[in-house]
C-alpha positions in Angstrom: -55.7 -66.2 -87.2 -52.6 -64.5 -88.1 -51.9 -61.3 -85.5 -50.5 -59.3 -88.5 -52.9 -60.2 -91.7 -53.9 -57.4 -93.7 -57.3 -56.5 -93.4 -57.8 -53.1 -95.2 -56.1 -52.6 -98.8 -56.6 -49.5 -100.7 -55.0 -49.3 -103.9 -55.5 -46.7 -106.3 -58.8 -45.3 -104.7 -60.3 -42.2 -106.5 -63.5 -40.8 -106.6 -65.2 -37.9 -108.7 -67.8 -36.0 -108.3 -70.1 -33.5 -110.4 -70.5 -30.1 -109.1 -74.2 -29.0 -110.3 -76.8 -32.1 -109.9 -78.7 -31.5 -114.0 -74.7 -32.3 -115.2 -74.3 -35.3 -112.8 -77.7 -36.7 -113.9 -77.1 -36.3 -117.7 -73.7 -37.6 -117.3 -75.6 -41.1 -115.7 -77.8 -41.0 -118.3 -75.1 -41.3 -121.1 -72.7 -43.9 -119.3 -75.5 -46.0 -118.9 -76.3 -46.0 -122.8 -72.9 -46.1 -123.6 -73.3 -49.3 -121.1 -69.9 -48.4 -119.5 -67.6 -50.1 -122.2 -65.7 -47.1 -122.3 -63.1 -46.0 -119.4 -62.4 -42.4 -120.6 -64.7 -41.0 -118.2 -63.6 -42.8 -115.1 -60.1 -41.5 -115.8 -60.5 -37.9 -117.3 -62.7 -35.4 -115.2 -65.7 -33.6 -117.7 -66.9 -30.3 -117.1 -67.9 -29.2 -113.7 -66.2 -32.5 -112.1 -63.8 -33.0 -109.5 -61.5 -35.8 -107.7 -63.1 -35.9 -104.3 -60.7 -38.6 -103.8 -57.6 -39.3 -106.0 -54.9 -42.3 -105.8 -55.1 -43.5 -102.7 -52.9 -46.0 -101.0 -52.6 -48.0 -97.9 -52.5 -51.3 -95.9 -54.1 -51.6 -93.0 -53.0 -55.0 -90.7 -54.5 -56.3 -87.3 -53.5 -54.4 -84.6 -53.0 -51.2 -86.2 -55.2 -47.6 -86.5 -54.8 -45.7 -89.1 -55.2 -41.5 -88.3 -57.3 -39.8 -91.5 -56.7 -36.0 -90.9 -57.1 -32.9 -93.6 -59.5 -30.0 -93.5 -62.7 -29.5 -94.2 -63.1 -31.1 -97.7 -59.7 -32.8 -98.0 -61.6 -36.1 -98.6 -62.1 -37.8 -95.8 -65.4 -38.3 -95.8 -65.7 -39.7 -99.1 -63.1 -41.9 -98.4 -64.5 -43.8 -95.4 -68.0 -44.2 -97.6 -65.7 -46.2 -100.4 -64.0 -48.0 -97.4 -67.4 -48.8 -95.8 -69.1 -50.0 -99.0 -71.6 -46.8 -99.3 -70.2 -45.4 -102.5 -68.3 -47.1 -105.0 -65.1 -45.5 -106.4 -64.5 -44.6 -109.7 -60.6 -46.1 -109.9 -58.7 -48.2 -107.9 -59.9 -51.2 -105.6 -60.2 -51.7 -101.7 -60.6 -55.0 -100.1 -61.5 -55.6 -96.6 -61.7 -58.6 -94.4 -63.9 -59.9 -91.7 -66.7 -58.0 -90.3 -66.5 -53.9 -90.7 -68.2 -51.5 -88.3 -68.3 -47.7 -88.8 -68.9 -44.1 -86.7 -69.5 -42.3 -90.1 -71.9 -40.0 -89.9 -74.3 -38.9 -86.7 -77.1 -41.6 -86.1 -76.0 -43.1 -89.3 -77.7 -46.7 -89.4 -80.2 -46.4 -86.9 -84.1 -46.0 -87.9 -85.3 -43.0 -85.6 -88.7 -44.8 -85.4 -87.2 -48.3 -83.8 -86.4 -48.3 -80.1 -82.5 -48.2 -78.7 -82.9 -52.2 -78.3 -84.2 -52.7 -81.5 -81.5 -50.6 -83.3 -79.0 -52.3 -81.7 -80.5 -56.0 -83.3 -80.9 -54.2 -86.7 -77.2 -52.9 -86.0 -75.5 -56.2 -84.7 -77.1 -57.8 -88.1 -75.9 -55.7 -90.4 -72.2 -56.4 -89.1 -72.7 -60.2 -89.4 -73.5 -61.2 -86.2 -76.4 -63.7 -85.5 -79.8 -62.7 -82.7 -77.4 -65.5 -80.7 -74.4 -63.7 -80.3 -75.9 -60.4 -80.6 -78.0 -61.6 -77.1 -74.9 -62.5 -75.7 -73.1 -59.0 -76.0 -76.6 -56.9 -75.4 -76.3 -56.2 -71.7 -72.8 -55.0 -71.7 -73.7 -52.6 -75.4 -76.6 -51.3 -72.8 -74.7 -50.4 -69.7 -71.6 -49.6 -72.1 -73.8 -46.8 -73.5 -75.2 -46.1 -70.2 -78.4 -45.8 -72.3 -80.8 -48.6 -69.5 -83.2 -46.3 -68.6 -83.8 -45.2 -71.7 -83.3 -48.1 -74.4 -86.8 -48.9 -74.9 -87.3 -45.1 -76.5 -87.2 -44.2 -79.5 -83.8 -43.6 -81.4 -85.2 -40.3 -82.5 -86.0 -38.8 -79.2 -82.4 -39.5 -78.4 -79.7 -36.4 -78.2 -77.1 -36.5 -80.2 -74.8 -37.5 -77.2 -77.0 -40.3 -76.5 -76.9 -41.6 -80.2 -73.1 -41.6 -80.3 -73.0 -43.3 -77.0 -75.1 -46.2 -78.7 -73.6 -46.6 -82.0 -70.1 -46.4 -80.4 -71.1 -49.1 -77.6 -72.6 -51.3 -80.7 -69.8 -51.2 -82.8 -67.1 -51.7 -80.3 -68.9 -54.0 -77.9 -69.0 -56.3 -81.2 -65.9 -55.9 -82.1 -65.8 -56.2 -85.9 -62.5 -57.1 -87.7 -62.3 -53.4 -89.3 -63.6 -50.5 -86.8 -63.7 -47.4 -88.9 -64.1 -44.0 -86.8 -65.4 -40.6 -87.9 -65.6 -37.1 -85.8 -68.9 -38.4 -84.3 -67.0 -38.8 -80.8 -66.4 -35.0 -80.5 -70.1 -34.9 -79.3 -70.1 -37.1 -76.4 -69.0 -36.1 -73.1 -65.2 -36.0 -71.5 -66.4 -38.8 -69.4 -67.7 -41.1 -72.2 -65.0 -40.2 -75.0 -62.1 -41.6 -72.2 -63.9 -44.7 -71.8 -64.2 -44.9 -75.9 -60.5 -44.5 -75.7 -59.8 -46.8 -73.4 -61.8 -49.8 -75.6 -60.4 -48.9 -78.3 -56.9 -49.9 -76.6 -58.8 -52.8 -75.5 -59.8 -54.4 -78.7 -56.8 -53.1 -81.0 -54.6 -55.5 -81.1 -57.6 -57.7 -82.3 -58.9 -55.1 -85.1 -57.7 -53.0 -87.8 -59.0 -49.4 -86.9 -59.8 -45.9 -89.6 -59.4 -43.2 -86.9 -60.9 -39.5 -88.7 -60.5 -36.2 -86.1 -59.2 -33.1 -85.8 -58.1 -33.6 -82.7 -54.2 -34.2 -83.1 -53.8 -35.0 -79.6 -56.3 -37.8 -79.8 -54.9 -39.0 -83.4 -51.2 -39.3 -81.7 -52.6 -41.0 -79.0 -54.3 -43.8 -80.7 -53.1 -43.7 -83.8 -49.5 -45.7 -85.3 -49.8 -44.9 -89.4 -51.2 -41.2 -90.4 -52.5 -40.2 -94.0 -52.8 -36.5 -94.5 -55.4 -35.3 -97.0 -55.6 -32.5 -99.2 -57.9 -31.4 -102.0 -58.7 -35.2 -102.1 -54.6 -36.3 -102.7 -52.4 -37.8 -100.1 -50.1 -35.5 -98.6 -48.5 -37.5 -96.3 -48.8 -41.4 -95.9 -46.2 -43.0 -93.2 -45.8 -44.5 -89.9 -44.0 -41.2 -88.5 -47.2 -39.5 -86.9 -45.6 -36.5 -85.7 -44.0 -35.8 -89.1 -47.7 -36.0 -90.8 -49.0 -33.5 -87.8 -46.7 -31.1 -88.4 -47.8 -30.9 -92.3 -51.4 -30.6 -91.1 -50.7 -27.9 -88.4 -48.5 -26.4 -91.0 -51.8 -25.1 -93.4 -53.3 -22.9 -90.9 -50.1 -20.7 -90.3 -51.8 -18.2 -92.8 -55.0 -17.8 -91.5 -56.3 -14.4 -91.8 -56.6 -11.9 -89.0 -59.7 -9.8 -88.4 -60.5 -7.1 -85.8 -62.9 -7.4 -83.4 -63.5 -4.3 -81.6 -62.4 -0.8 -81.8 -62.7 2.7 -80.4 -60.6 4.4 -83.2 -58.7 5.9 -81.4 -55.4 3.2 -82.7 -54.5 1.3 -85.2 -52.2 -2.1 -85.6 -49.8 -1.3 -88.6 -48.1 -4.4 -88.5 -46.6 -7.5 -85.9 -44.2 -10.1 -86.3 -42.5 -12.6 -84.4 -38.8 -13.3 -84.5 -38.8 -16.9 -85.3 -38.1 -18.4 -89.2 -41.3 -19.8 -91.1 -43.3 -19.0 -88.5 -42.3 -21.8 -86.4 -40.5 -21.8 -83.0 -39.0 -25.1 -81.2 -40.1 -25.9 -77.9 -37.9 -23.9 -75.2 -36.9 -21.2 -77.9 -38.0 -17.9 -76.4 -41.0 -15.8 -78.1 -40.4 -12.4 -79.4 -43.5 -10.4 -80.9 -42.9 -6.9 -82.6 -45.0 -4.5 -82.9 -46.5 -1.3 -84.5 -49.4 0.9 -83.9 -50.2 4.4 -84.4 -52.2 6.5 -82.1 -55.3 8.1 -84.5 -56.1 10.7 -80.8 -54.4 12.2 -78.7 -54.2 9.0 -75.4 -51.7 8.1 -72.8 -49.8 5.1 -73.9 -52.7 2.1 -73.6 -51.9 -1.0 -72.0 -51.1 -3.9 -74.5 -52.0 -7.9 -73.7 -50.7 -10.4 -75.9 -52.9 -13.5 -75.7 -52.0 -17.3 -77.1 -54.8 -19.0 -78.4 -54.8 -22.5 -80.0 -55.8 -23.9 -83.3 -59.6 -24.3 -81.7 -59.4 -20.5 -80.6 -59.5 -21.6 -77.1 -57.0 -18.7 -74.4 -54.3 -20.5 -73.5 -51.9 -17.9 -72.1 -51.4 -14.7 -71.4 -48.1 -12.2 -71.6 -47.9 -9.4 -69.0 -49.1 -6.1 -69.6 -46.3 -3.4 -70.8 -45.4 -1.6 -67.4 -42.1 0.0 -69.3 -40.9 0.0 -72.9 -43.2 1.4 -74.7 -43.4 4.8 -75.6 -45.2 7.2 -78.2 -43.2 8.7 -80.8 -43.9 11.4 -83.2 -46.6 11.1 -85.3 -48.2 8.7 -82.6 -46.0 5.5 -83.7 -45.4 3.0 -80.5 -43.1 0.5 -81.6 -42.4 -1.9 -79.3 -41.0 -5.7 -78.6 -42.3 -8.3 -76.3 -40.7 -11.5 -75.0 -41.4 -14.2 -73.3 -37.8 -16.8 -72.1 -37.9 -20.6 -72.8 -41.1 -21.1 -74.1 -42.9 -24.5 -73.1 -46.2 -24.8 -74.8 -46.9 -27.9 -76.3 -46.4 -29.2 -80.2 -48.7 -27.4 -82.1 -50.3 -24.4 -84.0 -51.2 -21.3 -82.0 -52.5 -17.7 -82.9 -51.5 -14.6 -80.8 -54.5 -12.3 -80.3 -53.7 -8.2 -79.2 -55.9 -6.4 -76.7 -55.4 -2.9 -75.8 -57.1 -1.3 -73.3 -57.0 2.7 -71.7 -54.6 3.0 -69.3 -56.6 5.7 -67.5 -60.4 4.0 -67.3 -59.1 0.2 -68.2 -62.1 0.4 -71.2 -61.5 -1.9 -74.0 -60.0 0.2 -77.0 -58.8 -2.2 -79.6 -58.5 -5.7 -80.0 -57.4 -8.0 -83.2 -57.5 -11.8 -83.1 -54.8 -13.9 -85.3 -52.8 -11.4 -86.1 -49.8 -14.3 -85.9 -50.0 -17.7 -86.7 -46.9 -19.7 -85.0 -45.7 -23.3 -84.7 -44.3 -25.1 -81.5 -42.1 -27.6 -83.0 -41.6 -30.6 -80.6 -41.1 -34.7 -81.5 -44.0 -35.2 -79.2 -47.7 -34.2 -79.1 -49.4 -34.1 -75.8 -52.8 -33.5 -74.7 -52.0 -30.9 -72.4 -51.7 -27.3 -73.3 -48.2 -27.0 -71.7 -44.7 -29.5 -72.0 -42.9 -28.1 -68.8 -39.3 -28.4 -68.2 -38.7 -31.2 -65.4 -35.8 -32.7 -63.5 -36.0 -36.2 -61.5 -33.8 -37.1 -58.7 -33.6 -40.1 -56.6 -35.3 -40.2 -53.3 -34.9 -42.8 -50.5 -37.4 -43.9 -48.1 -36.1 -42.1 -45.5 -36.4 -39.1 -47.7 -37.4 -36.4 -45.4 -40.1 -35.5 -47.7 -41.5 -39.0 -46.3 -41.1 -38.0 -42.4 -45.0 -37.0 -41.4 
């Protein structure tokens, strides 16, 4: 068995679909008499049809894991169904070797009436492997998915957790030729989803892996090529992962803000940062402007910047003004805030604006994504923060080593 054989080949993929059901039907109806000796239609979209999927391209050898990102929509989904057999595309070809196995969709593949055991018998079959071998690997799918105490139960009295948990163990634990991975591990737990990550390191140099998440710290963790979709069309396609992160991060710079609360007693006029494009490289300082106008007559509020990430999740905040800021005629406060040698980590991040009374500290205002930024860094990291280090050597008789 050769360590670098190709064992996924997409060439050409694309997929159409109909946009109201009566169309899609009637269009059946008249391929089918026209007994398909007519390509027109595969190749030129009718009325109310779309490319789901459109010209896609890649090769996929042992050892490798291929990151699928895009938003909601891109095409990913529709993808992994041609690639696992479940839909069949319109142009284009894909051939796979060996055995496949595939996290597509929540549950997918199990009968809810047929215990945990049972499912994973039906499962192991329907990648290829006999009751024989199947028996061999059942024990370690059952502790695997920490699922003992309940694997005699019913699939559908399962959470959702626990159903991940079992497919995961089943299609791993196996370990088909092609392992192709949807979103489904965001459910489980921390605990569970590190121990999925460290099998997958485990059997990947044996397998050929289709990793889908929006996670980008996960997909640079596991993943060595990257396709980035959009509106069904390749974006990206490459071995530099960073490079096709960047391009995803980069389509939610323009996300729209909204308020969230207000007293109305000020207004936002407008903010900006200092910074090209929106995008700032790691250890470049941060440097928000901004403009509101008092609509009553208040002392000058207190203002908090706050960082979010791309999931909306706090992941710093600036001081509170304690100087520079002032009210100028006509209630305008127009003022700068900075923060030195900024060290968040690769990525896309939104700055939220709190104010609050200076006088009761009541809530008066506050206005989330009212800037869209982008760290720029070569390296993505799971942690929020990439902090500036220095090493130095230290001897054994270091007297950081003297109890």
């Amino acid at each position: 068995m050769q360590e670098k054989e190709i064992l996924v080949k997409a060439e050409g993929l694309s997929k159409k679909f109909c946009k109201d059901l009566k169309t899609s039907l009637w269009y059946g109806v008249k391929d089918l008499i026209s007994n398909l000796s007519r390509d027109d239609h595969k190749r030129n979209l009718r009325d109310k049809e779309f490319w789901a999927v459109r010209n896609i391209n890649f090769e996929l050898r042992r050892g490798e894991c291929l990151g699928l990102i895009g938003h909601n929509g891109a095409g990913k989904s529709t993808l992994l169904k041609i690639l696992n057999g479940l839909i069949k595309p319109d142009e284009g070809k894909v051939t796979i070797k060996g055995k496949v196995g595939a996290l597509i969709e929540l549950g997918a593949g199990f009968n809810p009436i047929l215990s945990g055991r049972e499912n994973i018998y039906n499962n192991g079959a329907v990648l290829g492997f006999s009751r024989k071998e199947i028996e061999e690997k059942l024990n370690e799918i059952i502790d695997f998915a920490e699922l003992r105490e309940f694997i005699d139960m019913p699939v559908q009295n399962y959470s959702s957790g626990m159903k991940v948990r079992l497919g995961f163990a089943v299609a791993a634990q196996m370990e088909p030729d092609v392992l192709i991975i949807d979103e489904v591990l965001a459910v489980g737990d921390l605990g569970f989803v590190l121990k999925c990550f460290k099998t997958i390191d485990k059997i990947l140099p044996k397998t050929a892996i289709v990793f889908v998440s929006h996670s980008m710290p996960t997909v640079s963790r596991v993943c060595n090529q990257i396709i980035v979709m959009e509106h069904g069309k390749s974006m990206y396609n490459g071995s530099n992962v960073g490079k096709g992160i960047d391009k995803y991060y980069a389509r939610f710079i323009e996300n729209e803000s909204n308020v969230v609360f207000t007293d109305n007693s000020i207004e936002l006029i407008d903010a900006k940062i200092e910074s090209p494009k929106g995008q700032i490289n790691w250890n470049d300082n941060l440097k928000v402007y901004y403009h509101f106008k008092l609509l009553k007559d208040i002392p000058v509020p207190e203002f908090f910047t706050i960082i979010v990430d791309k999931e909306q999740r706090p992941v710093a905040l600036l001081e509170k003004n304690l100087s520079g800021v002032i009210i100028e005629k006509d209630g305008h406060i127009m003022f700068a805030v900075s923060h030195n040698e900024l060290q968040l980590s690769k990525g896309i991040y939104s700055i939220n604006i709190a104010v609050r009374s200076s006088v009761n500290k009541e809530p008066i205002y506050r206005k989330n994504s009212i800037i869209n930024f982008q760290v720029i860094h070569e390296n993505e990291t799971w942690e929020p923060f990439l902090l500036k280090s220095t090493y130095e050597v230290c001897s054994y008789n270091n007297p950081l080593n003297k109890g």
